[in-house]
Structures are given as C-alpha cells and as structure tokens.
C-alpha positions as CSV (number, residue, x, y, z in Angstrom):
1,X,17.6,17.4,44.0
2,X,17.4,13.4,43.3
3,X,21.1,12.2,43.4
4,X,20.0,8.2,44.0
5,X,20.7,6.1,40.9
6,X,17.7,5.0,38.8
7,X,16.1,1.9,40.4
8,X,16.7,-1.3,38.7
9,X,12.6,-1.8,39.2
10,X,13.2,-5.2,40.3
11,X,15.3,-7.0,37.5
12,X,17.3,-9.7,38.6
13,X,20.9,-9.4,37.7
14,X,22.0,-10.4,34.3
15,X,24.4,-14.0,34.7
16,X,26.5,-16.0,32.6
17,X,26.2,-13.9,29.5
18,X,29.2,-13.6,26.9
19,X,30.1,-10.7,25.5
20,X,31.8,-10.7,22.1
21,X,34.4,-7.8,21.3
22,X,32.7,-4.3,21.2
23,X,29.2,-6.0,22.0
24,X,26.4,-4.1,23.5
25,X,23.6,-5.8,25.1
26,X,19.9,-4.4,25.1
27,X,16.6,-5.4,26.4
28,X,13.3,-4.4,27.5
29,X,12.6,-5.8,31.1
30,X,9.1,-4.8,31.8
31,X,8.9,-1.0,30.8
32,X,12.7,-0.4,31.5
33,X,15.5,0.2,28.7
34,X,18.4,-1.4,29.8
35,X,21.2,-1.0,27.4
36,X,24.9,-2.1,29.3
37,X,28.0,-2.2,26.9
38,X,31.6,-4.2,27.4
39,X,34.7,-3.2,28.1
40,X,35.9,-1.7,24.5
41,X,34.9,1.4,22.8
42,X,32.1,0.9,22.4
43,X,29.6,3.2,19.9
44,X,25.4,3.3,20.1
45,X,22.4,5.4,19.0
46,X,19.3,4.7,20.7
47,X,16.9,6.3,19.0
48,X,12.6,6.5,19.0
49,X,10.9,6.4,15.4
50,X,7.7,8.5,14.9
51,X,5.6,5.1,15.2
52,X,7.3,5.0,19.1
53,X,9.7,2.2,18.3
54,X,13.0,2.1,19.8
55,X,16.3,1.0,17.8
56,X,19.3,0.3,19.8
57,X,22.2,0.4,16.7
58,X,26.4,0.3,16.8
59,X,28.3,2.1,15.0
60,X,31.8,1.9,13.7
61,X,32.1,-1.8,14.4
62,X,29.9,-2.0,17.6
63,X,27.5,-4.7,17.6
64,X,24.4,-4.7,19.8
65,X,23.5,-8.6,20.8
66,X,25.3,-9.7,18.1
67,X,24.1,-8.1,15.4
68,X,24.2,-4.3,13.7
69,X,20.8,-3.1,15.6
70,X,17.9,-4.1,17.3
71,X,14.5,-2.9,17.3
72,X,11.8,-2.8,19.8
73,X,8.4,-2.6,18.5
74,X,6.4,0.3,20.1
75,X,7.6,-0.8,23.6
76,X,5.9,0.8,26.6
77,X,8.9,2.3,27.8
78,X,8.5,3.8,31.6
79,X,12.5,4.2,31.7
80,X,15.9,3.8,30.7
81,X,19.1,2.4,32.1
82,X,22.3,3.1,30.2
83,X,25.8,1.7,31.5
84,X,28.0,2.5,29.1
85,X,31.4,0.0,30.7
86,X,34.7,0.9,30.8
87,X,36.7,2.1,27.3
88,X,36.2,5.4,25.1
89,X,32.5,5.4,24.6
90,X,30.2,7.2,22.2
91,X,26.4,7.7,23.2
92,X,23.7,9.3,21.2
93,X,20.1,10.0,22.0
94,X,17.7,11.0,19.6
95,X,14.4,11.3,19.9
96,X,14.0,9.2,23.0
97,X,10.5,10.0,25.2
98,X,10.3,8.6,28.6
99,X,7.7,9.1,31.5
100,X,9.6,8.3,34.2
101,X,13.9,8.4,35.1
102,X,16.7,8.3,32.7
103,X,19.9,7.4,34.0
104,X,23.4,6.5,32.1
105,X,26.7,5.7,33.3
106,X,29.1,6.7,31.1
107,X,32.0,4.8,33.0
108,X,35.5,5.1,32.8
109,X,37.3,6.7,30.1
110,X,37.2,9.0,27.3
111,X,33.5,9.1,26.7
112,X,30.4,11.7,25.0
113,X,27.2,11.7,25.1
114,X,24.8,13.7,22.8
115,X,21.4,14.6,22.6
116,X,20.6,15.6,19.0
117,X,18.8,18.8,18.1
118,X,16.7,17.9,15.2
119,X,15.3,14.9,17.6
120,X,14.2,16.1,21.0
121,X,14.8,14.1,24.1
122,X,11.9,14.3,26.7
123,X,12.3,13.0,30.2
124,X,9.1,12.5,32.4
125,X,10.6,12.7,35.8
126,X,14.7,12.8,36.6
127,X,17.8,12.5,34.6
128,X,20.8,11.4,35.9
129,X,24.3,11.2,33.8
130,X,27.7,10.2,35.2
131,X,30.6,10.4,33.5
132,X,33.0,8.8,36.3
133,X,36.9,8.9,35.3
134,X,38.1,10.4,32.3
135,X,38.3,13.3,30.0
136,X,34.0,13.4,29.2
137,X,31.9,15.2,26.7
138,X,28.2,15.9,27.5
139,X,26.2,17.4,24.7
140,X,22.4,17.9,25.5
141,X,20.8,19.7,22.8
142,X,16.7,20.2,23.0
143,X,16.2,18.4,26.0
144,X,13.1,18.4,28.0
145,X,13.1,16.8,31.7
146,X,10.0,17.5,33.8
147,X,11.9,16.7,37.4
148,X,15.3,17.4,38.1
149,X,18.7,17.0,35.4
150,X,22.0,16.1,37.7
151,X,25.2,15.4,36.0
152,X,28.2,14.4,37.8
153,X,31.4,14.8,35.4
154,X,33.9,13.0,38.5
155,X,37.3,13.6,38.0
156,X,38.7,14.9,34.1
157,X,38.3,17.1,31.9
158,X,35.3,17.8,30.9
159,X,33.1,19.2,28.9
160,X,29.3,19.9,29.4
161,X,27.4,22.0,26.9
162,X,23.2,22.8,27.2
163,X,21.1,24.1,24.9
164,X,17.4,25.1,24.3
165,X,17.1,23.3,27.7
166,X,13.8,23.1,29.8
167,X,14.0,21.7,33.3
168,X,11.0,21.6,35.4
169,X,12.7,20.8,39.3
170,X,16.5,21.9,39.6
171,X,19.2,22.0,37.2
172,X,22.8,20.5,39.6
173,X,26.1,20.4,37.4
174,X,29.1,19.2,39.2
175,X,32.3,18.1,37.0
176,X,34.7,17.5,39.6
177,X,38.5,17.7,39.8
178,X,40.0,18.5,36.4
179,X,40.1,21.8,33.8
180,X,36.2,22.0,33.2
181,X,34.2,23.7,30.8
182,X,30.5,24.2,31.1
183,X,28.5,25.7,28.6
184,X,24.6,27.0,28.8
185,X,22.4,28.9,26.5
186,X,18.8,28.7,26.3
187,X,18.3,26.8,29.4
188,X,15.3,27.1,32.2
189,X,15.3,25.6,35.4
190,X,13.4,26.3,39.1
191,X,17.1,26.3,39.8
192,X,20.7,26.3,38.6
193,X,23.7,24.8,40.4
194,X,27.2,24.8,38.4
195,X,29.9,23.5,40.9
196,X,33.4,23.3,39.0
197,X,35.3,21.8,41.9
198,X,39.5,21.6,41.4
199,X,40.7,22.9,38.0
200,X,41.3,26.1,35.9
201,X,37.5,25.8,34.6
202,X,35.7,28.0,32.9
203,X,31.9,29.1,33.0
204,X,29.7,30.5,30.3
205,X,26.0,30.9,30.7
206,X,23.8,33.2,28.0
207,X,20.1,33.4,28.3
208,X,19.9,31.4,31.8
209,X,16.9,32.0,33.6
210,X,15.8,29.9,37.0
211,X,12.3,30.6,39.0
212,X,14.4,30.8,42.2
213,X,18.0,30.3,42.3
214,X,21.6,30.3,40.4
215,X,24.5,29.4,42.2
216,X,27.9,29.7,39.9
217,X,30.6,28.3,42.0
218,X,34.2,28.4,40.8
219,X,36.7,26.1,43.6
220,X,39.8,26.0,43.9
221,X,41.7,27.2,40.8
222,X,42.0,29.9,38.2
223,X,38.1,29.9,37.1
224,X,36.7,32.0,34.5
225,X,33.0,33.3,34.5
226,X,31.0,34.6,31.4
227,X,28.1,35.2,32.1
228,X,25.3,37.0,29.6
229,X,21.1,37.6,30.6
230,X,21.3,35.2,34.1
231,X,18.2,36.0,35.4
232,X,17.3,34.5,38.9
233,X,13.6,35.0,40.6
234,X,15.2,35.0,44.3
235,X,18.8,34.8,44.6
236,X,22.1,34.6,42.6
237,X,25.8,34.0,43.7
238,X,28.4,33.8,41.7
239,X,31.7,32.7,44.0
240,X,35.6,31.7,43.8
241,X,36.1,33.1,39.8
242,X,38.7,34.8,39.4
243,X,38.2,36.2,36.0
244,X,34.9,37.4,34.5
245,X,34.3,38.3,31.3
C-alpha cells in the first residue's frame, strides 16, 4: 500500500501571501488542484460540473481568494492537493474525477470530510486522507479509486463511514489512539486492513468483500466487532475484539 504523501509535482512553495480571516486559497499549478485553507474554520465544496469545470466555493462565511467561489474552466486536472490548516474544518467533494492521486490533510482539529452520494468521486490512482489531531469525521459515499484508499485518523475520536465503495489495490484504515468507530457497507477491495489502535472502538462491516485479504484488528481496549457477509478470497482474521455482535 502507497503511504507517501501526494507529490507536490514540482510547485515551488507559495511566499508572501496574506490570508484574510477564514480565507481559502485555490489554484491550478499545471494539472494539480491545490486548495490550502488558514487557520480558522474554515468551510469548502469543491465540486466538478457536467461540462468538467471545477468550483472551489466557502460556505458559512469562508471565502476562497477573497471572494464567495472560484471557478476553473474545464481544467485538465491530473490531481488534487487538499490541506485543510489548523481549526474545525468542513470538506465536501462532489463529483470530483481525477486520473491520478488525491490527497487531503485535514489538519488539526475537529474536522469532516464527505463525499456526496448523488455526485460520485472517482480517483485514478491513490487516495490518501489524514485527519491528524482531533475528534474527525470521514464520510465517503460512492467513491471509486482505481489504486489504493489509506486513511490515517491519528489520535481522536473518530469516525470513518464507507459506502458503495470500489477500490481496485488495497483498502488500509488506521484511526489511531482514541474511541473509534468505523463503518463499511458496500465496499470492494483486493484487500481490507481496519486497524483501531488504543480506544474502546467499534467495528461494523456488512457486505465487505476483498479478492484476497481482511484483516479486522481491535488493539488495546474494549473493541467491539459486527461484522455481516465479510467475504475474503484467501484469508481473514479478525483479532483483539472483545465483543462481537
């Protein structure tokens, strides 16, 4: 499984520019998304029309370069790059289709990111999501990545739910220290790793199926497995629950 952060495909760092309060920046460098937000909570919907352009918008006060939304006109996007800052933030995808990486850092605190149903994301090679310190929501709802899908919760509690997922390489879900919950229905992979880490967590997987492997791993805690039509081709393992359900 790919656990390097997305290349920056050669952009030079960003100097001297001045945020305002709750301001997002966003650009297209070459056929890369880069979308980095400040320090405050900061709320944004990056979504792909039909006609393939891109609109980068705030909500709730959050202002991307200055204004309410931008919009990039049918970019050739190879990529996206999404650092979300520091504060409470709020990320939604919808409709988004790359052909190559996705990677977001959700940063510190309280944050959530969702995929929406009704507007399929599809990711040509890896996707990559962070959620660092704090208390996280992932939502990925009709999500399509043809490499591998890693998310790395780090230390809170958090909150990762996957549905009508189709992963191509390996599914790896890690959510670190913290009382977990991990939810996945309708979800395909070559293979499935759930690792809860510290934390009374709890694991619920309906209608899980991988070509070769699922590994359920508990840690150290009071862990809590449901788990409903897990089919693996080779091997499964579930380890350190102590209830099941």
């Amino acid at each position: 499984m790919h656990r390097n952060r997305l290349s920056r495909l050669g952009i030079e760092a960003l100097e001297g520019r001045s945020l305002m309060a709750g301001d997002v920046f966003a650009a297209v460098e070459g056929s890369l998304l880069l979308v980095e937000g400040d320090n405050l909570d900061n709320q944004v919907t990056i979504a792909q029309t039909a006609a393939g352009d891109v609109v980068v918008s705030g909500q709730n006060g959050t202002t991307i370069n200055g204004l309410p939304s931008v919009r990039f006109v049918r970019p050739a996007l190879n990529a996206a790059e999404v650092r979300m800052g520091s504060g409470n933030d709020t990320l939604v995808l919808r409709g988004v289709q790359l052909t190559n990486d996705l990677f977001v850092d959700l940063g510190a605190g309280n944050d959530r990111l969702t995929t929406v149903a009704a507007a399929p994301v599809t990711v040509g090679a890896n996707a990559s999501i962070y959620g660092e310190s704090g208390n996280d929501t992932v939502v990925l709802n009709s999500l399509t990545v043809r490499e591998d899908l890693f998310i790395d919760g780090g230390i809170g509690r958090d909150v990762v739910n996957i549905t009508d997922a189709a992963v191509v390489e390996d599914i790896g879900i890690f959510t670190g220290a913290g009382d977990d919950v991990v939810r996945m229905t309708n979800t395909s992979s070559n293979k499935v790793t759930v690792s809860l880490d510290e934390g009374s967590d709890r694991l619920e997987a309906n209608n899980v199926a991988a070509a070769t492997d699922i590994i359920f791993e508990g840690g150290a805690g009071v862990d809590t497995l449901l788990a409903v039509d897990v089919l693996a081709g080779i091997f499964r393992d579930y380890k350190e629950f102590e209830r099941f359900l």
